[in-house]
MARGU-688434 format. One line per 4 residues: number of its first residue (from 1); their letters; for each residue x, y, z of C-alpha. Coordinates in Angstrom, 1 decimal, padded with zeros to 4 digits. Layout:
MARGU-688434
NUM	A	X:Y:Z; ...
end
This chain:
MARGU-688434
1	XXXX	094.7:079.9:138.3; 095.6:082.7:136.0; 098.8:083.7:134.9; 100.1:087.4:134.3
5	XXXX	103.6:087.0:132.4; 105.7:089.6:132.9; 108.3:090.9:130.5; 111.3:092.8:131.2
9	XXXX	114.8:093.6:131.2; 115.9:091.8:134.1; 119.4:093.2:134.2; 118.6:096.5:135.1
13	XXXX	114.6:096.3:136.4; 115.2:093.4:139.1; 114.2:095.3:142.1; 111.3:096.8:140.1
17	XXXX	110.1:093.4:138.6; 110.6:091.1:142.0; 108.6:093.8:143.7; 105.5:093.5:140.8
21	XXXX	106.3:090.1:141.0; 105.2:089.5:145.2; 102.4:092.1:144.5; 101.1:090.3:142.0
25	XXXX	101.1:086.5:143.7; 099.5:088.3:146.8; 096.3:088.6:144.6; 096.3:084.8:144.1
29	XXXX	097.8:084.9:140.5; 100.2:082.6:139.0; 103.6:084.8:137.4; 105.7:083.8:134.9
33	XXXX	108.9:086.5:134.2; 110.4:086.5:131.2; 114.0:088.1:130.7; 114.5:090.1:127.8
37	XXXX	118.1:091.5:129.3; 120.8:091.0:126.7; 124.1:092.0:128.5; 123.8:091.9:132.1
41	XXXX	123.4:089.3:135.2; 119.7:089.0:135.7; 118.8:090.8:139.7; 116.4:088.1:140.4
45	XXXX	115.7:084.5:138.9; 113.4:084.4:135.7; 111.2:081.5:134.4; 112.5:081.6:131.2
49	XXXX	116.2:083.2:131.0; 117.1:085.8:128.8; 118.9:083.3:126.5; 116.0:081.4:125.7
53	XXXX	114.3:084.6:125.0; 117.1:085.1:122.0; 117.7:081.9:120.7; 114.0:081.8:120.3
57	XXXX	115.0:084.7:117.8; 117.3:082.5:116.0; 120.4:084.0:117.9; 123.5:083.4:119.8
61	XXXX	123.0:085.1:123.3; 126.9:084.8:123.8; 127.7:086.3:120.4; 124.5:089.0:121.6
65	XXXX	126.6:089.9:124.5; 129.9:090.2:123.2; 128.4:091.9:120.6; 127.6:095.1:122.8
69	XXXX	125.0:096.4:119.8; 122.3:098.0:122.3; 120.4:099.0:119.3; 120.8:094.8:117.5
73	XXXX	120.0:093.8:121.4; 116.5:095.5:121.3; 115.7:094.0:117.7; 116.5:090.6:119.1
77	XXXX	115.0:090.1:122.3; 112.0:091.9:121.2; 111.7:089.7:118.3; 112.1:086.7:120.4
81	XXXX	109.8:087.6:123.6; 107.0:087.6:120.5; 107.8:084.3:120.3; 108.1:083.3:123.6
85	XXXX	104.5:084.8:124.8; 102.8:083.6:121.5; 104.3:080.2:122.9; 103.0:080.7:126.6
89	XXXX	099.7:082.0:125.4; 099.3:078.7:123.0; 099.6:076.8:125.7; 096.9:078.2:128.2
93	XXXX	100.1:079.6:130.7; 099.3:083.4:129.9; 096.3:085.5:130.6; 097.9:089.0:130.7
97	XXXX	101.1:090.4:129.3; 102.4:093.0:131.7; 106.1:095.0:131.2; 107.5:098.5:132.6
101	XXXX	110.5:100.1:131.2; 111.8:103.3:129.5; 112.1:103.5:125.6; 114.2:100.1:125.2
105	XXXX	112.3:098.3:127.5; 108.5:099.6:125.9; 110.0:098.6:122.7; 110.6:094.8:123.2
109	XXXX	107.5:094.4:125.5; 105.2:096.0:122.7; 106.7:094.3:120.5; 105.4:090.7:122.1
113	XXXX	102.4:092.3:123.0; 101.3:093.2:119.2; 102.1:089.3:118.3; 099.0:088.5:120.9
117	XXXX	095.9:087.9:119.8; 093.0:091.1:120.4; 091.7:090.4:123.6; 094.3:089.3:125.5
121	XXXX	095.1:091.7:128.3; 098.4:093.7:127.5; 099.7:096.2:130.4; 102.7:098.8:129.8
125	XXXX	104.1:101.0:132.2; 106.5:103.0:130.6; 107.9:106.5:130.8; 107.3:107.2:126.9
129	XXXX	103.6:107.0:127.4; 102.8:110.3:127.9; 104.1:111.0:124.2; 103.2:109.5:120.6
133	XXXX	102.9:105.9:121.5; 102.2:104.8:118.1; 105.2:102.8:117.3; 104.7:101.1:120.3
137	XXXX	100.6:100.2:120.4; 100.3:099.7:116.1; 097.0:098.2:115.9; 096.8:096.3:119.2
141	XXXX	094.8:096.8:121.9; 097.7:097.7:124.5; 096.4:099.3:128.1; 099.8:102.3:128.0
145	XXXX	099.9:104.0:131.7; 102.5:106.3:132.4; 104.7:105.7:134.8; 105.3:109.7:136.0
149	XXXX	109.0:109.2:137.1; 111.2:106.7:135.2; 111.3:103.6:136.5; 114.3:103.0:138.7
153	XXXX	113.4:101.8:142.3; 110.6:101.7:144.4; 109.5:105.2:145.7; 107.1:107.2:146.4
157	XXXX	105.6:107.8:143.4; 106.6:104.9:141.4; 104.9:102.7:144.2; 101.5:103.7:143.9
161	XXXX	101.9:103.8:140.3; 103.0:100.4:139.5; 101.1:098.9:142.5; 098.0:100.5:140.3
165	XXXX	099.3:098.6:137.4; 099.7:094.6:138.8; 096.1:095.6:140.4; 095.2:096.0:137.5
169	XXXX	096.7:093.6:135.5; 096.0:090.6:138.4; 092.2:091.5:137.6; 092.6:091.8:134.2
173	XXXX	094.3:088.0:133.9; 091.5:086.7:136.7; 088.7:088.2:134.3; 090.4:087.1:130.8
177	XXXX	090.9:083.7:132.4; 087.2:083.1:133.2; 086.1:084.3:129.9; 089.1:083.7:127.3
181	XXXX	087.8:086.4:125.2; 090.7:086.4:122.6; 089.9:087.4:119.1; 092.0:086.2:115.7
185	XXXX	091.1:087.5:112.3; 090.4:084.3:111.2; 087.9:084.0:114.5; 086.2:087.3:113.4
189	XXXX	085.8:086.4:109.8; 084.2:083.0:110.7; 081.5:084.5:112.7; 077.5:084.4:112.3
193	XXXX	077.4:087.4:110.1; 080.1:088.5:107.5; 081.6:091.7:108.7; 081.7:095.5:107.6
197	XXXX	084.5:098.2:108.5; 083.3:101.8:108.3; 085.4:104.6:109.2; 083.7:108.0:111.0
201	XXXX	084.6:111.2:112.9; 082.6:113.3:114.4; 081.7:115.6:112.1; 080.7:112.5:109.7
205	XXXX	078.3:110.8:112.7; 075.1:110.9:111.6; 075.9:109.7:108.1; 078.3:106.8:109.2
209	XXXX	075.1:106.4:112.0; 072.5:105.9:109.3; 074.7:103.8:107.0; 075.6:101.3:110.4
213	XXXX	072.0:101.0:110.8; 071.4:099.9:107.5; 074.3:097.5:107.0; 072.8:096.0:110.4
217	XXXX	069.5:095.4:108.9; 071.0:093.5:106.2; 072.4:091.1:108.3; 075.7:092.8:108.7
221	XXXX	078.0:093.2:111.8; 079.9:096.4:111.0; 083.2:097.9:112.8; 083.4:101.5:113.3
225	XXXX	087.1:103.3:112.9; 087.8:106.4:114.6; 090.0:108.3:112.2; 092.4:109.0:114.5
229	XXXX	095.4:108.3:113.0; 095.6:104.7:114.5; 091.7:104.2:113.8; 092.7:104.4:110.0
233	XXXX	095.7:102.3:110.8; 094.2:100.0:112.2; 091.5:099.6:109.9; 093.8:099.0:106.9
237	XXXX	095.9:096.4:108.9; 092.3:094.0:109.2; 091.5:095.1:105.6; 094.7:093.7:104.4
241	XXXX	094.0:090.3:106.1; 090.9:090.1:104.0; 088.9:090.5:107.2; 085.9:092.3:105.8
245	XXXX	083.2:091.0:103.4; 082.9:095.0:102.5; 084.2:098.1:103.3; 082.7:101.5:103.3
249	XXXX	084.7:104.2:103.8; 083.0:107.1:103.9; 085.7:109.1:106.3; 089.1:110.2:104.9
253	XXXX	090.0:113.0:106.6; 093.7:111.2:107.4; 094.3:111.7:104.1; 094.0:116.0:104.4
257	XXXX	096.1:115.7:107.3; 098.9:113.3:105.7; 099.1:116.1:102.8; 098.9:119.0:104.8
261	XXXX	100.7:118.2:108.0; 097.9:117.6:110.5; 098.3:115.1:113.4; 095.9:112.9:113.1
265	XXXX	097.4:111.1:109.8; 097.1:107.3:109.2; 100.3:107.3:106.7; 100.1:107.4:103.1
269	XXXX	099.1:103.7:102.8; 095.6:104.8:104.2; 092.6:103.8:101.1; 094.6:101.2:100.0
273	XXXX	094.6:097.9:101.9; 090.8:097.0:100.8; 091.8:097.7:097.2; 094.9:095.0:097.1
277	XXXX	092.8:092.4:098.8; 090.0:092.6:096.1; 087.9:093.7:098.8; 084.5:095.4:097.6
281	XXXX	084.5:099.2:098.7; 082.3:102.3:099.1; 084.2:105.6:099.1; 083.1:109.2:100.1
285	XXXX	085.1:112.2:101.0; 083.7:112.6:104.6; 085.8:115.5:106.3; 088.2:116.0:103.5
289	XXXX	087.2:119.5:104.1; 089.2:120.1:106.9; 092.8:119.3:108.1; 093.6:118.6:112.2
293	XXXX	095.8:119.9:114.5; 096.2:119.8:118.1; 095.3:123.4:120.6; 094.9:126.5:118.6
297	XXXX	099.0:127.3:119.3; 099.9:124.3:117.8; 098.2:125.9:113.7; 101.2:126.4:111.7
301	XXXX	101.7:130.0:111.4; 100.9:129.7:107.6; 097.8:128.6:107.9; 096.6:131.1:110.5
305	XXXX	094.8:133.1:108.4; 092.2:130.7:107.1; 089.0:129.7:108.8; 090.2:128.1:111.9
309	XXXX	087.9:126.3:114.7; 088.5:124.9:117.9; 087.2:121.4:117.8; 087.6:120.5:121.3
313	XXXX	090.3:121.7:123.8; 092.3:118.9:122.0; 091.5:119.6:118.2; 091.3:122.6:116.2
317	XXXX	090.3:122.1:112.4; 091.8:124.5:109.3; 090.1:124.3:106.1; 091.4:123.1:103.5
321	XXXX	092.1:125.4:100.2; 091.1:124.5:096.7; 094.5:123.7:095.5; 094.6:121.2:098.7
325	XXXX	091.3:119.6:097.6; 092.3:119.0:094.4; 095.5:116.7:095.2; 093.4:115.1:097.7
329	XXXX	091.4:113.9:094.3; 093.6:113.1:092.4; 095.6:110.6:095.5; 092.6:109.1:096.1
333	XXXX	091.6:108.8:092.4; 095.4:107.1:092.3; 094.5:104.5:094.8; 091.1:103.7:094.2
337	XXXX	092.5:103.0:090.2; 095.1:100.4:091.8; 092.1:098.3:093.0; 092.1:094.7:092.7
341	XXXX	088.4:095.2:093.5; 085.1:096.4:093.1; 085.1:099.8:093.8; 082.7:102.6:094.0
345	XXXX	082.9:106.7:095.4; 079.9:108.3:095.8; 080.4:112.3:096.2; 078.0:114.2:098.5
349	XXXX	077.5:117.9:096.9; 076.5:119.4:099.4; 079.1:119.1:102.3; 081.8:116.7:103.1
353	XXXX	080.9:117.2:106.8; 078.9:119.1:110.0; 080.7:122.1:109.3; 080.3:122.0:105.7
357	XXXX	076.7:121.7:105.5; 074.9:124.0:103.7; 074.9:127.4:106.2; 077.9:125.7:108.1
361	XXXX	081.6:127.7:108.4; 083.1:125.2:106.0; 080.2:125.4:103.0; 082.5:126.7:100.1
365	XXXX	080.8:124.7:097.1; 083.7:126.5:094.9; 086.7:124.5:097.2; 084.7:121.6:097.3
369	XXXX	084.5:121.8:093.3; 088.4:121.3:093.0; 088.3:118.0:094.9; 085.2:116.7:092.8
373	XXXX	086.8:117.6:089.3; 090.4:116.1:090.4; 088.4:113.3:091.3; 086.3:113.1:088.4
377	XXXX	089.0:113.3:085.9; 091.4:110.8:087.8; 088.7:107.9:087.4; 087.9:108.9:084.1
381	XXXX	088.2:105.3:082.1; 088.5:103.5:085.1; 086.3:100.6:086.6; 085.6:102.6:090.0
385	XXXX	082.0:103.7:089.5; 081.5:107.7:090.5; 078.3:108.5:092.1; 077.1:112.3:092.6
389	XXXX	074.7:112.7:095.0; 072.8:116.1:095.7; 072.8:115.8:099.0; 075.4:116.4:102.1
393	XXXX	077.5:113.6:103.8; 075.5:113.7:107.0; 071.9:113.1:105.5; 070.7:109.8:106.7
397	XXXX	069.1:109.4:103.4; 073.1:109.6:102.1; 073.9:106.8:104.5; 071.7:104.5:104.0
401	XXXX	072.1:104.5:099.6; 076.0:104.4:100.6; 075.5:101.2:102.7; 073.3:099.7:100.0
405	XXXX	075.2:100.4:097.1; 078.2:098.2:099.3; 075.4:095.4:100.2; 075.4:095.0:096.1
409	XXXX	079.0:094.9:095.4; 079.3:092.1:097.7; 076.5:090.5:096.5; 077.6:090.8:093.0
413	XXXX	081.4:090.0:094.0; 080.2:086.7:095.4; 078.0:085.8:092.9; 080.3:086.9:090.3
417	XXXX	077.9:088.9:088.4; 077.0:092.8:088.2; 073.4:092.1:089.7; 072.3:093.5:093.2
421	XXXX	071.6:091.6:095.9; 067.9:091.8:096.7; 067.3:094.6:099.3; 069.6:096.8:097.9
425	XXX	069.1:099.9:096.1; 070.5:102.7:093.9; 070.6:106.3:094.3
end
């Protein structure tokens, strides 16, 4: 039978997590609750008692309540509900992770659900969700569903909402228990063929497209990262477990919109996992032409005046100056230098993107020039190998030399020698 563990703060979410609790054994599921309550009488009986939940944490619970730290409470329980799912999920008695709560109760349930392997269905129902959930999802693949009003009773528009959400998380255990589809790093890395992260926006498609295609027909399986914000996040997190055989990173737009102020930003840590875990690495400059925000109100007033374009309803893109492009060399010059490594950038001179093609909105060869010389002086005497290409980052012709030039530096990284790999070529 499968088993949806719930997680919550029993103390002051009884009614709500009984009532998930009957809707959720009425679909023929097994339900384990978990009480992550610190300081008050659990409302209805758990399967594994608050206290458990903290000395799994290495605390006192009694010394935890008298304590009356809200703030040391969260820390605590959330650290020891990781432990106590891990546990459950290690041995076969959890095939969803399911929580509701407001900002405390998101924090400790995301917190166990980020300790779960990818795969493993993760629920929230919070009331936070309809705002940055980043701190709460990382890199995990956590289903967040807003739950409209806060969640305190059973109403009439709480109801529907979380009877929606133990639907869906009874199906989700039933379909994760007949498959047990759970993915580790270490699972990944020992598959049939050694794997390949590429990051890509829109506006970089049909590059990252052509260089996909390649990798694939030379026996690679490659993972493409929305850069998003958590796509580059996320993509530095598996670098940095020395996931990847290669990484070509031919998107870096997160890192115009960590300088500049934009929203999509991955933190100033993005370009730098692959480089620490001697991970060989192709570099372009794929959108660094443009910096994101979110509707066209949201522009900063002092950048109003520059070429602006609505993206999407969603996204609207600024371009970037030349004294902007030129510190966007220079930090990725910076980073690329710190490399454990093999490391190569190849620079396409004719447009970093779909809008700064040659005829596009965003073609200003004179901007682009400032990120190129930054560039070009900050790896001067360096290992990192700087590749000019007369072409623009969107030829498939551009893609495909990219993805070959990575095929070699893992071939010669493994062999321990400068020489390519057979198949691969040069520019």
């Amino acid at each position: 039978m499968a088993t949806v563990v719930l997680v919550g703060t029993l103390d002051t979410k009884g009614e709500e997590y009984g009532w998930l609790r009957e809707r959720l054994l009425a679909h023929g599921v097994e339900v384990l609750v978990v009480d992550t309550g610190a300081h008050g009488a659990p409302r209805i009986a758990p399967d594994v008692p608050s206290g458990d939940v903290a000395r799994a944490a290495g605390a006192d619970p009694e010394a935890l309540r008298a304590a009356g730290d809200r703030g040391a409470s969260v820390t605590v329980m959330a650290r020891g509900a990781a432990e106590v799912v891990t546990g459950l999920y290690e041995q076969g008695r959890l095939d969803c992770v399911f929580a509701i709560g407001g900002s405390g109760g998101t924090s400790i349930a995301t917190r166990a659900m980020r300790a779960l392997p990818l795969g493993v269905p993760k629920l929230m129902v919070s009331s936070m969700a309809a705002g940055d959930v980043s701190p709460y999802v990382g890199s995990a693949d956590i289903t967040m569903m807003y739950s409209v009003v806060d969640i305190a009773g059973i109403n009439s528009v709480s109801g529907p909402v979380l009877a929606n959400a133990a639907d869906a998380a009874a199906g989700m255990a039933k379909g994760f228990a007949s498959a047990r589809r759970a993915l580790r790093p270490a699972d990944l890395a020992a598959g049939g063929r050694p794997l390949v992260a590429t990051s890509m926006a829109g506006v970089t498609t049909a590059g990252v497209d052509a260089a996909r295609e390649r990798l694939a027909e030379l026996g690679y399986e490659v993972l493409v990262f929305h850069v998003s914000g958590a796509g580059g996040r996320t993509l530095e997190s598996l670098a940095g477990q020395g996931l990847f055989a290669g990484v070509l990173d031919l998107t870096l737009s997160e890192l115009a919109d960590d300088l500049c102020g934009g929203i999509l930003t991955a933190g100033p840590g993005r370009l730098t996992a692959a480089g620490r875990a001697g991970t060989p690495q192709v570099v372009s400059l794929g959108a660094l032409d443009m910096v994101k925000f979110g509707p066209p109100e949201t522009v900063p007033a002092a950048m109003r005046d520059r070429d602006v374009r609505v993206h999407n309803p969603s996204i609207t893109v600024v371009r970037t100056t030349a004294g902007e492009c030129a510190e966007l060399g220079r930090r990725v010059a910076a980073k690329l230098r710190a490399a454990a490594g093999p490391a190569e950038v190849c620079v396409p001179l004719r447009g970093l993107s779909t809008l700064g093609a040659p005829g596009g909105p965003y073609h200003a060869p004179e901007t682009d020039e400032a990120l190129f010389t930054a560039l070009r002086d900050g790896l001067a005497g360096s290992a990192v190998r700087l590749v000019e290409v007369d072409d623009h980052i969107n030829s498939p012709a551009f893609g495909r030399a990219a993805a070959d030039r990575l095929h070699a530096l893992i071939g010669a990284a493994g062999a321990g020698t400068g020489a390519a790999p057979p198949g691969a070529e040069a520019f």
